[in-house]
mmCIF file as gemmi writes it, N, C-alpha and C atoms, coordinates in Angstrom:
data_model
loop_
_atom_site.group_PDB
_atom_site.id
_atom_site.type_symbol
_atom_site.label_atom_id
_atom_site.label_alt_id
_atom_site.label_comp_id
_atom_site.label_asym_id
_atom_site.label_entity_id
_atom_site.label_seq_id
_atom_site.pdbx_PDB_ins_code
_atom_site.Cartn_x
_atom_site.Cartn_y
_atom_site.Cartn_z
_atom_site.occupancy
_atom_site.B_iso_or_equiv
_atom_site.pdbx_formal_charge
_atom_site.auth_seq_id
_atom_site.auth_asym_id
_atom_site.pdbx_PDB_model_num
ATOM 1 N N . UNK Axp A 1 ? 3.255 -35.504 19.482 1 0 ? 1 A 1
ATOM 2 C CA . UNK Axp A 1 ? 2.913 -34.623 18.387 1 0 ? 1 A 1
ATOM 3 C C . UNK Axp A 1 ? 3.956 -34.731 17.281 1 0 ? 1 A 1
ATOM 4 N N . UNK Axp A 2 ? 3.799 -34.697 16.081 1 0 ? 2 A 1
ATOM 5 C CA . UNK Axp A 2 ? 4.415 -34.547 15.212 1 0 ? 2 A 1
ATOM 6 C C . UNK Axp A 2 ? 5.298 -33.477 14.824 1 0 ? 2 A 1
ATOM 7 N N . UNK Axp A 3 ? 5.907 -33.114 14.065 1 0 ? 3 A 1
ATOM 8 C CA . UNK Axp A 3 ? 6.908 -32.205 13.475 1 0 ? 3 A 1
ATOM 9 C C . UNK Axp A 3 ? 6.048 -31.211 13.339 1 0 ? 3 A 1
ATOM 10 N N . UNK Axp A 4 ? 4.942 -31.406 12.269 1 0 ? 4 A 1
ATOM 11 C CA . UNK Axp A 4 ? 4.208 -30.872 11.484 1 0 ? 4 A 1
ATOM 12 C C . UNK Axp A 4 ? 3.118 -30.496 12.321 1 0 ? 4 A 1
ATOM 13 N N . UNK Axp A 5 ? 2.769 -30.536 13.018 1 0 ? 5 A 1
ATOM 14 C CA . UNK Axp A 5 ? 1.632 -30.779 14.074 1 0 ? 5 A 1
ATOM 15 C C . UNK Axp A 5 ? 2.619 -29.315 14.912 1 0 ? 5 A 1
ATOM 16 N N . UNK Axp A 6 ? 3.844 -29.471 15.692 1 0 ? 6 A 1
ATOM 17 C CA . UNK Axp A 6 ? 4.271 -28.233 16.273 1 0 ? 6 A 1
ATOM 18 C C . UNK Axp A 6 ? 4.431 -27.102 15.318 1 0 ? 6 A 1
ATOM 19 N N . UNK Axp A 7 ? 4.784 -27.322 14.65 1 0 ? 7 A 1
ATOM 20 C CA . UNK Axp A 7 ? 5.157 -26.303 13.472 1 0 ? 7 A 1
ATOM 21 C C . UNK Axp A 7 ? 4.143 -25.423 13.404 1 0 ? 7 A 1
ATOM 22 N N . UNK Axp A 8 ? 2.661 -25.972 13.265 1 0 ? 8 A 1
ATOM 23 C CA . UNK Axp A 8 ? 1.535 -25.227 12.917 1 0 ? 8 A 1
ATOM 24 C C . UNK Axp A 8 ? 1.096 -24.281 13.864 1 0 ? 8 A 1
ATOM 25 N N . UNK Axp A 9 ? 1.191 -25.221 15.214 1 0 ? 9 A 1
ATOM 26 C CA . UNK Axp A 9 ? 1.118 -24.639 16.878 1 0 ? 9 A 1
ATOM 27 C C . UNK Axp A 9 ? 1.857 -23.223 16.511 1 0 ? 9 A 1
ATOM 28 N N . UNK Axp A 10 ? 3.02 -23.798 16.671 1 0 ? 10 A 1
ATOM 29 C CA . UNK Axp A 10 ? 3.764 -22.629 16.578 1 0 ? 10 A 1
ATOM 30 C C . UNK Axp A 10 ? 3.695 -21.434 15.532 1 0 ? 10 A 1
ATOM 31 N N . UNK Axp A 11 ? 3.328 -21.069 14.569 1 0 ? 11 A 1
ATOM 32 C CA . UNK Axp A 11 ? 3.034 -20.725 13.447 1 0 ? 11 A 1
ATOM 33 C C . UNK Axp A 11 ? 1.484 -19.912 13.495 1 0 ? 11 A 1
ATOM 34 N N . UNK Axp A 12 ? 0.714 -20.851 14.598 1 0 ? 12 A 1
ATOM 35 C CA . UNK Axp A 12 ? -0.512 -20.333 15.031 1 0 ? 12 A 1
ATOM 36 C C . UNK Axp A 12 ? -0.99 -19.02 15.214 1 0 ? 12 A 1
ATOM 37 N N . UNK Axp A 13 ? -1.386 -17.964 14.664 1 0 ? 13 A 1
ATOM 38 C CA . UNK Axp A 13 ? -2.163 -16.786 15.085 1 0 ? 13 A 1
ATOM 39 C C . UNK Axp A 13 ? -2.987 -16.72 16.132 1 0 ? 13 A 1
ATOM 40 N N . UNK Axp A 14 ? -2.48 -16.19 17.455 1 0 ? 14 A 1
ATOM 41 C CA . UNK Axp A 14 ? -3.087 -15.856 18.627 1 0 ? 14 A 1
ATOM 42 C C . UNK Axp A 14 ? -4.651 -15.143 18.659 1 0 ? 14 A 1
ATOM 43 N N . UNK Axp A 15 ? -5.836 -15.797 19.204 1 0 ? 15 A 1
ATOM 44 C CA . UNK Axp A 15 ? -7.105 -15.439 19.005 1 0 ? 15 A 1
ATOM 45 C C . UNK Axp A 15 ? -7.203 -13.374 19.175 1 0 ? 15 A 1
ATOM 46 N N . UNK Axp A 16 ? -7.873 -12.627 18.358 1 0 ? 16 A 1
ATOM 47 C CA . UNK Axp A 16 ? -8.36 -11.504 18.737 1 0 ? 16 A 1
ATOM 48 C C . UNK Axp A 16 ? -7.89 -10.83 20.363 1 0 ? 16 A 1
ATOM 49 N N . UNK Axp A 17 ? -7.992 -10.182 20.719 1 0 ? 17 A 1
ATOM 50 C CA . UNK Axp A 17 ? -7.759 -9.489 21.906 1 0 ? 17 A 1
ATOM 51 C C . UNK Axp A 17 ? -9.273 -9.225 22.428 1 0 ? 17 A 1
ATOM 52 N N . UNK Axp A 18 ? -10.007 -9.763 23.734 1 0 ? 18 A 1
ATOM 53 C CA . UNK Axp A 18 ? -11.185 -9.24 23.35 1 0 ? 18 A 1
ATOM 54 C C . UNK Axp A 18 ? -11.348 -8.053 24.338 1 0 ? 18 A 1
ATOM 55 N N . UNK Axp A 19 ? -12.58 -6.97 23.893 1 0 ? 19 A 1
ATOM 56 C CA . UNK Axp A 19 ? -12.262 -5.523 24.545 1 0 ? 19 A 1
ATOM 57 C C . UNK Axp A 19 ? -12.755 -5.742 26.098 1 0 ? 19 A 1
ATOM 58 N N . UNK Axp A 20 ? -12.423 -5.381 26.691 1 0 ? 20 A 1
ATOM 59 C CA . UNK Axp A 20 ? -12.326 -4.911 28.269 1 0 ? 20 A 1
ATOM 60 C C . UNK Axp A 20 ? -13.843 -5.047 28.765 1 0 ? 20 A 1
ATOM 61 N N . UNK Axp A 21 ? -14.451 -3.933 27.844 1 0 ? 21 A 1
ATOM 62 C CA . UNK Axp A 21 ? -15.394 -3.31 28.134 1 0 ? 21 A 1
ATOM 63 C C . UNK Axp A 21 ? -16.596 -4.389 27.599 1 0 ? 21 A 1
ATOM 64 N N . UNK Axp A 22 ? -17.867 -4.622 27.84 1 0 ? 22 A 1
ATOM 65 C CA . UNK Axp A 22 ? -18.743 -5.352 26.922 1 0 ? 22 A 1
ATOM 66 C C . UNK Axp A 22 ? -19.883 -4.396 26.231 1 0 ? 22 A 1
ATOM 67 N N . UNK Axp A 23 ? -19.542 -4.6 25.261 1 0 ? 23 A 1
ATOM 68 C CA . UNK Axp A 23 ? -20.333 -3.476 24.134 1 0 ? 23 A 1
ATOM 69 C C . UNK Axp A 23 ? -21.784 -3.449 24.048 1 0 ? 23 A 1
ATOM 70 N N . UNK Axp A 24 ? -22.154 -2.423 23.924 1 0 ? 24 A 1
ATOM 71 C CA . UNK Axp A 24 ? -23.449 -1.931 24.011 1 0 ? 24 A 1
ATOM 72 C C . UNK Axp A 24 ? -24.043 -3.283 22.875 1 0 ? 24 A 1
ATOM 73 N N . UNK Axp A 25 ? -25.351 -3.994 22.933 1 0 ? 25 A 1
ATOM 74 C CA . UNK Axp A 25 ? -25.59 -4.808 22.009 1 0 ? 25 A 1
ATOM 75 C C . UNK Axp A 25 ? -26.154 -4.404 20.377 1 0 ? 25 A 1
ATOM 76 N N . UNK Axp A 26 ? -26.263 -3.004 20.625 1 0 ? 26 A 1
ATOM 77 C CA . UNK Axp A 26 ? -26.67 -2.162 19.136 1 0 ? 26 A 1
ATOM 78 C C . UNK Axp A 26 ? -25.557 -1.773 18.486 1 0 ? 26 A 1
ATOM 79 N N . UNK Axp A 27 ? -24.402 -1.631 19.677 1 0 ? 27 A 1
ATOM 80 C CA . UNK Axp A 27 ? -23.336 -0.95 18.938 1 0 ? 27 A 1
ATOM 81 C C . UNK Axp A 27 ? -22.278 -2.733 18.412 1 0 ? 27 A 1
ATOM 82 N N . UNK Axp A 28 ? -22.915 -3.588 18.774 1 0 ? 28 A 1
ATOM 83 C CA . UNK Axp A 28 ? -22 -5.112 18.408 1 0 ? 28 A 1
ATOM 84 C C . UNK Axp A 28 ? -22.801 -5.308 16.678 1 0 ? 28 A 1
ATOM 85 N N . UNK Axp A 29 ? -24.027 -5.153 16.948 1 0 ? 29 A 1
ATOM 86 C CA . UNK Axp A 29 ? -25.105 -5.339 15.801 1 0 ? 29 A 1
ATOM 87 C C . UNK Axp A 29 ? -24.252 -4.548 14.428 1 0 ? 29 A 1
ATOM 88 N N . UNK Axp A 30 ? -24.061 -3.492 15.096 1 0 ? 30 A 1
ATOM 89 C CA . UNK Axp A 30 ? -23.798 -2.499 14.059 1 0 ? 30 A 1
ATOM 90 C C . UNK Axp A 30 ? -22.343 -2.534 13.13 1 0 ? 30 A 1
ATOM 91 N N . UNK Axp A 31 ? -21.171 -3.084 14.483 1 0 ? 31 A 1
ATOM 92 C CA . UNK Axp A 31 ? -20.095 -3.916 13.848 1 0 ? 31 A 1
ATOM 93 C C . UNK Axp A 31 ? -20.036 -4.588 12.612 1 0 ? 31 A 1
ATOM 94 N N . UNK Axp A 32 ? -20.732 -5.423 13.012 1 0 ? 32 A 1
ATOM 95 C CA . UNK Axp A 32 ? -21.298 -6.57 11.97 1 0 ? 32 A 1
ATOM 96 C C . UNK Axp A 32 ? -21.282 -6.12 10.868 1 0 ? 32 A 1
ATOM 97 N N . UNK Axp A 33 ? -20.351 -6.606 9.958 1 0 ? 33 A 1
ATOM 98 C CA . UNK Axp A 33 ? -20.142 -6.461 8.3 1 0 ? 33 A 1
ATOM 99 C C . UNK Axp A 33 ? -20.904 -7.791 7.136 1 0 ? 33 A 1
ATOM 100 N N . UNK Axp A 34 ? -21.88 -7.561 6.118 1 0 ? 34 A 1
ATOM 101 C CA . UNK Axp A 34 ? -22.184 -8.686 5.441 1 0 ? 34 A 1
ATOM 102 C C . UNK Axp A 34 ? -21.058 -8.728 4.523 1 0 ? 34 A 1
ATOM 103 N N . UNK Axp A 35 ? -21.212 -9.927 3.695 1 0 ? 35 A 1
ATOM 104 C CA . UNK Axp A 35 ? -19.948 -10.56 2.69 1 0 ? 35 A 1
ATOM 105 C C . UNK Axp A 35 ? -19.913 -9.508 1.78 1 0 ? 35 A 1
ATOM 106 N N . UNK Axp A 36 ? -21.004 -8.554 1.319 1 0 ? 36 A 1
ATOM 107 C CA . UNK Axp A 36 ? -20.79 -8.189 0.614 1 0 ? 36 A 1
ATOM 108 C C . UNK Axp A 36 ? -20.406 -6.313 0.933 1 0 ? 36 A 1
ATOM 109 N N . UNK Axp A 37 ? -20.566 -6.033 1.611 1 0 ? 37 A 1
ATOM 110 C CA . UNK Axp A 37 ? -19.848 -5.022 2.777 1 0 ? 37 A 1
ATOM 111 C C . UNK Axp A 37 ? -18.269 -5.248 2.531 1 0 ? 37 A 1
ATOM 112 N N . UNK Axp A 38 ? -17.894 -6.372 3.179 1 0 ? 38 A 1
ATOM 113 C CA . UNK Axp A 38 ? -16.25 -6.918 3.367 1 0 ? 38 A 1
ATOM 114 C C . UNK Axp A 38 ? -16.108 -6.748 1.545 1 0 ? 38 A 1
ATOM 115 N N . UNK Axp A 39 ? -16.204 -7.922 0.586 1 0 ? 39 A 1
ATOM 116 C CA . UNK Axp A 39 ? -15.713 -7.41 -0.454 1 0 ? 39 A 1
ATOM 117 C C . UNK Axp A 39 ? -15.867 -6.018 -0.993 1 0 ? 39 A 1
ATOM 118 N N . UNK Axp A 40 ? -16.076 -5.383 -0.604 1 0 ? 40 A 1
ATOM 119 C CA . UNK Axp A 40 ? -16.402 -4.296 -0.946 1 0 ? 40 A 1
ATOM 120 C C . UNK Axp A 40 ? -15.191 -3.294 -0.354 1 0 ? 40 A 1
ATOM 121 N N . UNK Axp A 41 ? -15.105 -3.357 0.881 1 0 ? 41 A 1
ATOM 122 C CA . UNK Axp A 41 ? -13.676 -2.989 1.793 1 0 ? 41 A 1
ATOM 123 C C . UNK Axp A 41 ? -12.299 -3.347 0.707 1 0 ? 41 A 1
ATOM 124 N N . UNK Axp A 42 ? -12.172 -4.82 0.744 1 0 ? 42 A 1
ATOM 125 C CA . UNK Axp A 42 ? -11.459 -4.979 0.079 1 0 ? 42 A 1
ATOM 126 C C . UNK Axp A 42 ? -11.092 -4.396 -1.22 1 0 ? 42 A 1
ATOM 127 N N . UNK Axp A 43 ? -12.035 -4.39 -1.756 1 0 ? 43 A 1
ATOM 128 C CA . UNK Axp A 43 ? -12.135 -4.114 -3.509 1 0 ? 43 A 1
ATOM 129 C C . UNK Axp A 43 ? -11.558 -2.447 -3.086 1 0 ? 43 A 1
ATOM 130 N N . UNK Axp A 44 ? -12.207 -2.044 -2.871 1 0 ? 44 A 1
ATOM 131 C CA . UNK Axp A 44 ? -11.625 -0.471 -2.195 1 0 ? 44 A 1
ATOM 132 C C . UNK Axp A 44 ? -10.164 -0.103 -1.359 1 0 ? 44 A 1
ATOM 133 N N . UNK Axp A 45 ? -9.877 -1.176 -1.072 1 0 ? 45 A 1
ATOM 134 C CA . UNK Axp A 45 ? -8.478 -0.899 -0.653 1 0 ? 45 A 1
ATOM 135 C C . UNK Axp A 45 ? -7.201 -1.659 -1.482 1 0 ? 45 A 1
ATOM 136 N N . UNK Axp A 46 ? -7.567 -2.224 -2.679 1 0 ? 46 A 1
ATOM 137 C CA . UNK Axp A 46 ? -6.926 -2.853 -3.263 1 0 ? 46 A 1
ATOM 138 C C . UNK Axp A 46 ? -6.546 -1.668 -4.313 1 0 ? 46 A 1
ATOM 139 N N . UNK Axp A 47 ? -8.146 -1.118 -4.627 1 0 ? 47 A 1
ATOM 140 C CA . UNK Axp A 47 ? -7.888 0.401 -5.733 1 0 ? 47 A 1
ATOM 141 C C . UNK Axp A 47 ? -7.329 1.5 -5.419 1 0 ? 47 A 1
ATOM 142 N N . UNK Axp A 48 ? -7.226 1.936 -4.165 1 0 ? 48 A 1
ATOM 143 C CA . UNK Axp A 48 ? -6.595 2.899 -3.082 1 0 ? 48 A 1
ATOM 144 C C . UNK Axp A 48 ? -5.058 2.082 -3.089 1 0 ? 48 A 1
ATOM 145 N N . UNK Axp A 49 ? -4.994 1.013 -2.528 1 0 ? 49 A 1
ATOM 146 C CA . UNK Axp A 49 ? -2.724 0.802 -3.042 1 0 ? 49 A 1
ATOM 147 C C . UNK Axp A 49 ? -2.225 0.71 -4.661 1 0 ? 49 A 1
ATOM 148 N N . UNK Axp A 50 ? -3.736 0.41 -5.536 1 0 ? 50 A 1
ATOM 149 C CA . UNK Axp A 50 ? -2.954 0.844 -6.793 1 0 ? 50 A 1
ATOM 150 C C . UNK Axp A 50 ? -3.427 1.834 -7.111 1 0 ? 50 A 1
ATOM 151 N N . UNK Axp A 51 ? -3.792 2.574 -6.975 1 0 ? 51 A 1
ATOM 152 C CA . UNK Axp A 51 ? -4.256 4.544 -7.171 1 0 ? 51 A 1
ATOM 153 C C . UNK Axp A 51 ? -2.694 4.863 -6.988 1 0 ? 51 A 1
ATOM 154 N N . UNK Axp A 52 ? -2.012 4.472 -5.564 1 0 ? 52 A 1
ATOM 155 C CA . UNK Axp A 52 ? -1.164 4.952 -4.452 1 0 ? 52 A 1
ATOM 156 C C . UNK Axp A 52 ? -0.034 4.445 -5.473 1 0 ? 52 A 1
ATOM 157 N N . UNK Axp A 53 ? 0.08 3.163 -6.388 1 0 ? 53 A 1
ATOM 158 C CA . UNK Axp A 53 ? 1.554 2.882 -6.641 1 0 ? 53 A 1
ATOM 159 C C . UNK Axp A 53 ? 1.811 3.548 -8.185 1 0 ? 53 A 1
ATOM 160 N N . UNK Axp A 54 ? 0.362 3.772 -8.849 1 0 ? 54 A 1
ATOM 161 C CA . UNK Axp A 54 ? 0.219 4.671 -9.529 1 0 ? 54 A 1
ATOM 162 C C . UNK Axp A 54 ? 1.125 5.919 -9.653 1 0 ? 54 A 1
ATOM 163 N N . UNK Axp A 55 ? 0.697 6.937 -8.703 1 0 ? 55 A 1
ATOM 164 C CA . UNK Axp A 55 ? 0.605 7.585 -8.425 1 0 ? 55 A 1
ATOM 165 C C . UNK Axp A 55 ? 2.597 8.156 -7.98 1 0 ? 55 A 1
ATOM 166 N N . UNK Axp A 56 ? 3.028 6.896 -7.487 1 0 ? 56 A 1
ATOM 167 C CA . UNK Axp A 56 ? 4.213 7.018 -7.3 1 0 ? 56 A 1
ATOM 168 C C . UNK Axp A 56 ? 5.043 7.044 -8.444 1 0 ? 56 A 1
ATOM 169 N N . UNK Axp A 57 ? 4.871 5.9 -9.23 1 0 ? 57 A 1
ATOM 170 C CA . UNK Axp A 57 ? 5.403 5.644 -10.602 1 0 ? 57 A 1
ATOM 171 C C . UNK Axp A 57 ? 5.451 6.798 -10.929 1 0 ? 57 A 1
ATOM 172 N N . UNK Axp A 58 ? 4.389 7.383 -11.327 1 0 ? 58 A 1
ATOM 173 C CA . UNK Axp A 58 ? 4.234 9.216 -12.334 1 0 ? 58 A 1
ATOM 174 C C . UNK Axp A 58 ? 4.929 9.893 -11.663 1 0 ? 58 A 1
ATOM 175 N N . UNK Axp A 59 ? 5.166 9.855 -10.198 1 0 ? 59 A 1
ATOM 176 C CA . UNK Axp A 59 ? 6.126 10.909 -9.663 1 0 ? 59 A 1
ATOM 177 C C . UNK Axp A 59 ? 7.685 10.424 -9.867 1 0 ? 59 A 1
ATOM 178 N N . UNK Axp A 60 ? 7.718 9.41 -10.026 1 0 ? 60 A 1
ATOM 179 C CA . UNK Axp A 60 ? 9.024 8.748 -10.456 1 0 ? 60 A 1
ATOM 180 C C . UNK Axp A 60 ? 9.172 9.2 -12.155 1 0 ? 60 A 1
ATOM 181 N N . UNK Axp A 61 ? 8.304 8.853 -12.538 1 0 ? 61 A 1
ATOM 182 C CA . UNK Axp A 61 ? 8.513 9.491 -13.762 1 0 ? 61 A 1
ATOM 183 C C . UNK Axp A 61 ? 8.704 10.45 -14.257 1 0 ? 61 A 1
ATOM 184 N N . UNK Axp A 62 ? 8.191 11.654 -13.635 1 0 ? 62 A 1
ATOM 185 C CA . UNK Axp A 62 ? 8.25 12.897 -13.739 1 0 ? 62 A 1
ATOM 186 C C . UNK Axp A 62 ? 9.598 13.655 -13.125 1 0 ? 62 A 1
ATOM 187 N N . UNK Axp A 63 ? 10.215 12.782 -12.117 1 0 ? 63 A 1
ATOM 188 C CA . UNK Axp A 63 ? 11.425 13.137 -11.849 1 0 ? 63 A 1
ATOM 189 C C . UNK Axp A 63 ? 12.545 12.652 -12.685 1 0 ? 63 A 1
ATOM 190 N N . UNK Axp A 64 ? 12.296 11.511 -13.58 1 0 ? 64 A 1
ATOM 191 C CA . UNK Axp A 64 ? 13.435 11.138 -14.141 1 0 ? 64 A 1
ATOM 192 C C . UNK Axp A 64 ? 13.118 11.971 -15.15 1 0 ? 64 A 1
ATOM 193 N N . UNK Axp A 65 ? 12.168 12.184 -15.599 1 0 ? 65 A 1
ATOM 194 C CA . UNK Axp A 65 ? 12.282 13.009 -17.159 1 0 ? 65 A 1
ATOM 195 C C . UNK Axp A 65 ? 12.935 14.472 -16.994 1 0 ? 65 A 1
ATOM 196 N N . UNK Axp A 66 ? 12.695 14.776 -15.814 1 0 ? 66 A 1
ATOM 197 C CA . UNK Axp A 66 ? 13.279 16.162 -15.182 1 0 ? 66 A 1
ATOM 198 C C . UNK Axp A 66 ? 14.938 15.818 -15.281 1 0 ? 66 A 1
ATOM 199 N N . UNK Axp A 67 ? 14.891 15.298 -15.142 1 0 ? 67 A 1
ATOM 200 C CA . UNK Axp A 67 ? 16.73 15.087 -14.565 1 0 ? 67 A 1
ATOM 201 C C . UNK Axp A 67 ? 17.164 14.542 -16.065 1 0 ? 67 A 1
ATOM 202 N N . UNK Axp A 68 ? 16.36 14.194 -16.469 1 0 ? 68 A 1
ATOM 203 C CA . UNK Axp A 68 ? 16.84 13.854 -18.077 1 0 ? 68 A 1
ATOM 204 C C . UNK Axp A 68 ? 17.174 15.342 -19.04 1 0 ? 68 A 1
ATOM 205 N N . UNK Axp A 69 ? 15.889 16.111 -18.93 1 0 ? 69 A 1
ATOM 206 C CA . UNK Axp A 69 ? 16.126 17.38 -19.361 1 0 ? 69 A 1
ATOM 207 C C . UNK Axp A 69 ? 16.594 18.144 -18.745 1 0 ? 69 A 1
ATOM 208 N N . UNK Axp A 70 ? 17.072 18.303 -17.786 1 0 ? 70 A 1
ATOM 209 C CA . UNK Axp A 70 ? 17.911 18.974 -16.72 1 0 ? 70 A 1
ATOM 210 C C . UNK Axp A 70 ? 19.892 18.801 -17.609 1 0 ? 70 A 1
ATOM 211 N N . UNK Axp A 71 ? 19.971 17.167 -17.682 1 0 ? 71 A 1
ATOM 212 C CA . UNK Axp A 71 ? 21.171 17.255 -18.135 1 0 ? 71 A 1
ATOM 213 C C . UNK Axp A 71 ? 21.421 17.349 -19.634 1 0 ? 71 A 1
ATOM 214 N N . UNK Axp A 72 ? 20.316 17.415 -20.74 1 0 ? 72 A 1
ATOM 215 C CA . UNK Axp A 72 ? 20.245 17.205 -21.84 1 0 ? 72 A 1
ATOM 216 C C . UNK Axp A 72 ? 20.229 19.224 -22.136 1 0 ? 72 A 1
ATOM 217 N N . UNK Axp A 73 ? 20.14 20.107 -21.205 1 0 ? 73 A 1
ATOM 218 C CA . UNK Axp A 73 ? 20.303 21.67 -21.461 1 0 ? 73 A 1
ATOM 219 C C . UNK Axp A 73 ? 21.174 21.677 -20.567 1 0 ? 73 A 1
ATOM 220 N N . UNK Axp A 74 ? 22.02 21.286 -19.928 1 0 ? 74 A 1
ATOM 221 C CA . UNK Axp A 74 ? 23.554 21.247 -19.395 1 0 ? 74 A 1
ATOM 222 C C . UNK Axp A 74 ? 24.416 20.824 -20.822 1 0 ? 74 A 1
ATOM 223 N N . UNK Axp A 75 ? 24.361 19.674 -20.923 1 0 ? 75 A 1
ATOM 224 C CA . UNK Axp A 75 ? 24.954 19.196 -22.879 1 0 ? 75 A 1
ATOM 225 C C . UNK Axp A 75 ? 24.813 19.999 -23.26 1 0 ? 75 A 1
ATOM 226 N N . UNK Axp A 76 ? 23.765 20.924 -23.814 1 0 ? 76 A 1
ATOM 227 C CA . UNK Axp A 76 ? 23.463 21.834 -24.617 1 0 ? 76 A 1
ATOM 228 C C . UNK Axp A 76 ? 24.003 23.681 -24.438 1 0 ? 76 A 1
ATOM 229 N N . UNK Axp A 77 ? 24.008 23.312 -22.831 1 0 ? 77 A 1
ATOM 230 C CA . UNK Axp A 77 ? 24.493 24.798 -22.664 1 0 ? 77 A 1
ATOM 231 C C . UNK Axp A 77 ? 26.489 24.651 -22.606 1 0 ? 77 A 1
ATOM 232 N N . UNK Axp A 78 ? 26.792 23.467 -22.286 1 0 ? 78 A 1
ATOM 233 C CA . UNK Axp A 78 ? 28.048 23.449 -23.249 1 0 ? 78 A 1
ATOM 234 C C . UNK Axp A 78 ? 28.577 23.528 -24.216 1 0 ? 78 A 1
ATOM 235 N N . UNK Axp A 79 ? 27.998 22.834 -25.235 1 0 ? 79 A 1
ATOM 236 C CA . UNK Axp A 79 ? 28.224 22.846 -26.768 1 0 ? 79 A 1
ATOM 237 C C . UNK Axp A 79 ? 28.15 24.166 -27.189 1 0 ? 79 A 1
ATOM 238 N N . UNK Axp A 80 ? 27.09 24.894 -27.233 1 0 ? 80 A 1
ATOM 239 C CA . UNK Axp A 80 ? 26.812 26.124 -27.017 1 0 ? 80 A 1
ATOM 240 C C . UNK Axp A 80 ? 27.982 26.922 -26.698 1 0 ? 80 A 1
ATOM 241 N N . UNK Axp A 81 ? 28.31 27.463 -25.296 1 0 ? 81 A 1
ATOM 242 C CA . UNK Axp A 81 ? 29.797 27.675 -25.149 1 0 ? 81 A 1
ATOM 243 C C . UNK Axp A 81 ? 31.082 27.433 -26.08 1 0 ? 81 A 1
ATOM 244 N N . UNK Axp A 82 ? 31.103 26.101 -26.016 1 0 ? 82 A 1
ATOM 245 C CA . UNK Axp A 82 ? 32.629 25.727 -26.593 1 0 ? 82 A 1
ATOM 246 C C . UNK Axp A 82 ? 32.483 26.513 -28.524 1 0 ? 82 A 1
ATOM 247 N N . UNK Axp A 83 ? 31.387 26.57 -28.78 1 0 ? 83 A 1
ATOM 248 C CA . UNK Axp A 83 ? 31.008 26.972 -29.677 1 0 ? 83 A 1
ATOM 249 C C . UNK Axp A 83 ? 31.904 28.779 -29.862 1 0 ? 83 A 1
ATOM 250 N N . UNK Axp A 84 ? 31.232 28.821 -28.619 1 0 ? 84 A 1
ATOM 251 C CA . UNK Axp A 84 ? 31.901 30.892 -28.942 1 0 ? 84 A 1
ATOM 252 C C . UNK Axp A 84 ? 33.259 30.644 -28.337 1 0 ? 84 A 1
């Protein structure tokens, strides 16, 4: 075998696990996803992790602007002071 040839072996993804049990044949039927089912999964979970990173950003954002105005009326409640 080649270099390239083990490499892949090795590298290989081990087949499914298959279940124990043998499934009812309505409930195997029903498994069964068409192509356009699956893209559809996908497309939906692609909008759900960017909803999700969305979603983080704005909370990131909303904390820095906090902490921005948090120290920008600290500045202010000094100046203020040194003032009287």
């Amino acid at each position: 075998m080649s270099g390239k040839a083990q490499q892949k072996k090795a590298n290989a993804v081990p087949p499914p696990k298959q279940p124990d049990v043998e499934l009812d044949p309505k409930i195997k039927e029903s498994r069964e996803i068409s192509s356009k089912q699956f893209y559809f999964l996908v497309k939906l979970k692609t909008l759900n992790k960017n909803l999700n990173e969305s979603r983080d950003e704005l909370y990131m954002n909303k904390a820095m602007r906090y902490n921005v105005d948090k120290d920008f009326l600290e500045l202010l409640n000094e100046a203020q002071n040194s003032d009287n």
